[in-house]
KOLBA-620720 format. One record per residue (C-alpha): chain; y, x, z. Coordinates in steps of 0.2 Angstrom, whole numbers. Layout:
% KOLBA-620720
ch:north:east:up
A:Y:X:Z
...
% end
This chain:
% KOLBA-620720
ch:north:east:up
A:-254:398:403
A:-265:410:416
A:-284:414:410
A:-296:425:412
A:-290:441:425
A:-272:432:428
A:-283:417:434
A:-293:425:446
A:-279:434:451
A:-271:418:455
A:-284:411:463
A:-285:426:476
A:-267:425:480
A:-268:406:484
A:-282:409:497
A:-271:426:504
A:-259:412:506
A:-271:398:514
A:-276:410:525
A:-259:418:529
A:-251:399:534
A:-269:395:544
A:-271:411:555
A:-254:406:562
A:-259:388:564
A:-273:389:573
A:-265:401:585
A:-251:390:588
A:-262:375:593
A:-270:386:605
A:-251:393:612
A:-246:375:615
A:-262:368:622
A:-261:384:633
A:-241:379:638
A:-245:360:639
A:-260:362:651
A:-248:376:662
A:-238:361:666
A:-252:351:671
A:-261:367:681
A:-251:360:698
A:-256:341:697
A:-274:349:692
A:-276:359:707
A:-269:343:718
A:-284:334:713
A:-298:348:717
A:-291:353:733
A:-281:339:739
A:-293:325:731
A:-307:334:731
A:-311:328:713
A:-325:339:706
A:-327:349:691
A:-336:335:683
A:-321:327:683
A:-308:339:679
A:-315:349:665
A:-318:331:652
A:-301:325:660
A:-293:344:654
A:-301:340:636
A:-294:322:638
A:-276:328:642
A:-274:342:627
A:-282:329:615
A:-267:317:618
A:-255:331:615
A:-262:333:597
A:-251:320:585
A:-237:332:592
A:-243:349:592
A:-252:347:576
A:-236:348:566
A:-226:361:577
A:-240:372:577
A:-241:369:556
A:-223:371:553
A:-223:388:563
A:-238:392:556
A:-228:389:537
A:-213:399:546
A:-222:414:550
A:-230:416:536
A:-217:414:523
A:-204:423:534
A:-216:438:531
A:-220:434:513
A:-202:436:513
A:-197:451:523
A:-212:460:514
A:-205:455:498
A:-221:446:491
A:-213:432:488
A:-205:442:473
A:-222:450:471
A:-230:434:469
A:-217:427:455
A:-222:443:445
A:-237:435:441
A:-229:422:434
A:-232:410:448
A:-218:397:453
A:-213:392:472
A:-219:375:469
A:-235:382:463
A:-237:397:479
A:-235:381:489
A:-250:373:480
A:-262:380:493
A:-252:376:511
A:-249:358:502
A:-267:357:501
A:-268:363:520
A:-254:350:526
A:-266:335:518
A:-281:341:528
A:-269:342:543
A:-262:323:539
A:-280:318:538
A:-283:326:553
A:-268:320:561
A:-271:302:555
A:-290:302:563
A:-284:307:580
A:-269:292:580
A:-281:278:576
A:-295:283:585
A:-296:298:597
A:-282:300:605
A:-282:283:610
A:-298:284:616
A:-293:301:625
A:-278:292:633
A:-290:278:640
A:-303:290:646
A:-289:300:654
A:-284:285:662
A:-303:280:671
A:-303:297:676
A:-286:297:683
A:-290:280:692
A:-306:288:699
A:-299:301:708
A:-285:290:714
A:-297:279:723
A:-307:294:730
A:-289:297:736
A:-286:281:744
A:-304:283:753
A:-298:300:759
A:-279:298:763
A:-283:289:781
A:-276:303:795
A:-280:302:812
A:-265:300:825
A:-253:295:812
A:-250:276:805
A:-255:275:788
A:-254:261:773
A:-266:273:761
A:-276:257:761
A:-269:244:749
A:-256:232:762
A:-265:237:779
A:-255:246:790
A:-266:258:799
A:-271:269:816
A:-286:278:825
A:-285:291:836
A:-298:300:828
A:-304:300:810
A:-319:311:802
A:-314:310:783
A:-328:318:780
A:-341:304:786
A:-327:291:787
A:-331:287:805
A:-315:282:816
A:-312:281:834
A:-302:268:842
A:-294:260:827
A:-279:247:826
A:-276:237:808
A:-262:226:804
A:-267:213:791
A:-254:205:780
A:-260:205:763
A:-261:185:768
A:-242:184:772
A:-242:169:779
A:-254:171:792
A:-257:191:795
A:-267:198:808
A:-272:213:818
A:-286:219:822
A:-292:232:837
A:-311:238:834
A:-318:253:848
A:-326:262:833
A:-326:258:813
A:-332:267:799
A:-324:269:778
A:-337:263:768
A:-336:268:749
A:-346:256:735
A:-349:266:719
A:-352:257:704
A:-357:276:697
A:-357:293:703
A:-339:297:710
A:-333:280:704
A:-327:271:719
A:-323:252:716
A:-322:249:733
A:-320:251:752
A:-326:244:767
A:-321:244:784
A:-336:240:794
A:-328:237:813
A:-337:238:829
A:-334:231:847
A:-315:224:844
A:-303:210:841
A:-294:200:833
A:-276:193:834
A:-265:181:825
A:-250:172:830
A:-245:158:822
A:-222:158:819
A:-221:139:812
A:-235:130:827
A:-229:143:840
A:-248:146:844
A:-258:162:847
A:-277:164:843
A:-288:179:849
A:-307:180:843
A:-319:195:850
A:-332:201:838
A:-346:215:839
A:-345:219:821
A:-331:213:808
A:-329:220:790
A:-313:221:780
A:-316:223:760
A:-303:232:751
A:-300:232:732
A:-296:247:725
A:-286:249:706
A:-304:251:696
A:-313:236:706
A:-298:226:700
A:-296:229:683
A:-281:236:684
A:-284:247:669
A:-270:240:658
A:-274:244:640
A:-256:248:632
A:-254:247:613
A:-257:267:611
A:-273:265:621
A:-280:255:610
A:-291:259:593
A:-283:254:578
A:-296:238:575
A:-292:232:594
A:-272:236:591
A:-273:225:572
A:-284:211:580
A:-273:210:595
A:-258:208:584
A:-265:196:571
A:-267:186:589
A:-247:188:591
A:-235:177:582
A:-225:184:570
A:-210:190:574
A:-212:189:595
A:-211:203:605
A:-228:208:606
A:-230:206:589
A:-218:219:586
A:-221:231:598
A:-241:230:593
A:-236:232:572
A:-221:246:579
A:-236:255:585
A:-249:254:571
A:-235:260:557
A:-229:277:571
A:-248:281:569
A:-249:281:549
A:-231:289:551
A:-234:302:561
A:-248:309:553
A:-241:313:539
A:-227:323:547
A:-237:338:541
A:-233:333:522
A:-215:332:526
A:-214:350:537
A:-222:360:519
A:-203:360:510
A:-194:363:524
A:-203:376:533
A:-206:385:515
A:-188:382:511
A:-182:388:529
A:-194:403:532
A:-190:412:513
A:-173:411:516
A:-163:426:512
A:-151:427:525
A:-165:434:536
A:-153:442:547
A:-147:424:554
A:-162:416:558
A:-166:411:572
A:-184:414:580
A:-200:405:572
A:-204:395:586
A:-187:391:593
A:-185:382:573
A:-199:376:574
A:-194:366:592
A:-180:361:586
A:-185:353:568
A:-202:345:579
A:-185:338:592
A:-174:331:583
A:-188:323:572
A:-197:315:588
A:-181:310:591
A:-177:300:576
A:-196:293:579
A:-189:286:598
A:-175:278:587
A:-187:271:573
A:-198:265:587
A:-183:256:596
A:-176:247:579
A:-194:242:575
A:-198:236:593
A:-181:227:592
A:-185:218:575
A:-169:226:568
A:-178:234:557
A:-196:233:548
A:-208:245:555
A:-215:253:539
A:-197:258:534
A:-190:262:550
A:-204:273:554
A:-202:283:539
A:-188:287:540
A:-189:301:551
A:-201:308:537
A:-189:304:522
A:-173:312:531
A:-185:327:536
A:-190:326:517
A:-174:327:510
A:-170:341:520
A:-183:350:515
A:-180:347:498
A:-161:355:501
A:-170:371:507
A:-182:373:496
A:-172:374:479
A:-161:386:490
A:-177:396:491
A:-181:393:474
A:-171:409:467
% end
């Protein structure tokens, strides 16, 4: 039993250890936010210099994007962070060090177990909640500057179906003011009866629910025509106007938000499948999606044995990199999730067991390696 100095001893070496596997961590969230939002830097700049979506858009959409990558960066960023710092422990010989104190590998794993629990917690917060609420946020935004893009998409001289069904011309356009000169519209969003329609000028009319929220558009025509031939009666009609407006709908004035099962919070997921019957389709996919969310979040817990187990091997010579290990134990995991997800979404299996089982192969390796390490 350790007391007195031995115990105080202890007790610095498991915060040296803390500290050792967090540093890491937290550096590795950073790395992979940093790469994740590199590949999202092209579609970025679209938007502000194609779409002209402004900063006030793009800065809470760049927060939005990095929080959904989270319940999977979280635990490669935390089993790199385990590699690194046992690898060193390891190389450095502290390891050895550590057990001249009496101290155990189980019990110099103590503090990063207690590190991987708060991680879990962390994890498990951002799948019921946040993330979803990041995803549907992403989304609005997304949809916002889509429709901006619809209002700006209209080019002079060059036919155009930027707007929903019409199929549309003018000689010249300002997309600045939306003003148009000598504009010809065809019609057929009514299939059975579509029209065209010739106006001398026209203007793009945006309705904002909010600032930058376009839910619609208006054409507001002046000093035109128009024309609609009927196939089955043989008949053609022509009507003159001075002014004629065309409403279009656009994705957010519509609804057409679709809320899927990971953009939902965990009480709207549940309540929407208490609604399913058992056993149906929806039913499983929804009940699939609430158990990946308690599985995944404990990913963290799993990576401790195996990233311990891996990182104080003594063949030191033949590992491979720390992050390159650390992709490919976060892969193949994800990729025993995809299959978990299918047999639960199939029914073939229940989801609480086929979603851990990921996390109980991953645990039994981990196990292997760690009473490999225990020497």
């Amino acid at each position: 039993m350790v007391r007195g100095n031995s115990g105080h001893r202890v007790r610095r070496i498991d915060r040296y250890v803390f500290k050792e596997v967090l540093s890491p961590f937290v550096g590795g969230v950073a790395f992979i936010a940093f790469v994740f939002l590199m590949f999202q830097i092209l579609r970025l700049a679209e938007f502000f210099i194609v779409n002209g979506a402004p900063l006030s858009q793009l800065i809470p959409l760049m927060g939005f994007l990095s929080m959904s990558f989270l319940p999977l960066g979280l635990p490669i960023a935390f089993l790199t962070g385990i590699l690194i710092a046992f690898g060193r422990f390891s190389t450095d010989s502290e390891i050895v060090a550590m057990k001249a104190t009496g101290m155990s590998l189980p019990r110099i794993a103590a503090p990063v177990m207690v590190l991987a629990m708060g991680v879990a917690m962390l994890s498990l917060m951002l799948n019921l909640e946040w993330v979803p609420y990041a995803e549907t946020s992403a989304r609005r935004i997304l949809l916002k500057i889509g429709n901006s893009k619809l209002a700006s998409s209209f080019q002079e001289g060059t036919f155009s179906r930027g707007l929903g069904s019409l199929l549309m011309f003018a000689e010249k356009v300002n997309n600045k003011t939306g003003r148009m000169e000598r504009v010809f519209i065809f019609d057929e969003r009514d299939a059975k009866h579509p029209v065209t329609v010739i106006a001398k000028d026209g203007e793009i009319i945006r309705i904002q629910d909010g600032e930058d929220d376009v839910s619609g558009l208006v054409m507001n025509l002046q000093k035109g025509s128009i024309h609609q031939s009927e196939t089955a009666s043989d008949s053609y009609n022509k009507i003159d106007y001075e002014n004629y407006q065309i409403y279009i709908d656009t994705p957010q004035s519509n609804s057409a938000l679709t809320y899927k099962p990971k953009m939902m919070g965990v009480g709207a997921l549940l309540e929407k499948r208490d609604a399913e019957l058992v056993g149906t389709p929806g039913w499983l996919e929804l009940n699939t999606e609430f158990w990946r969310r308690i599985a995944t979040a404990f990913a963290p817990l799993m990576f401790v044995l195996l990233g311990i187990g891996v990182g104080t091997v003594r063949t030191r010579g033949a590992r491979f990199g720390v992050m390159l290990v650390a992709v490919v134990v976060s892969a193949v995991y994800w990729q025993m999730q995809v299959s978990a997800i299918w047999l639960g979404n199939s029914g073939r299996l229940s989801a609480p067991l086929a979603l851990q089982l990921p996390n109980l192969i991953m645990g039994g390796l981990g196990a292997i390696f760690f009473k490999r390490a225990s020497w």
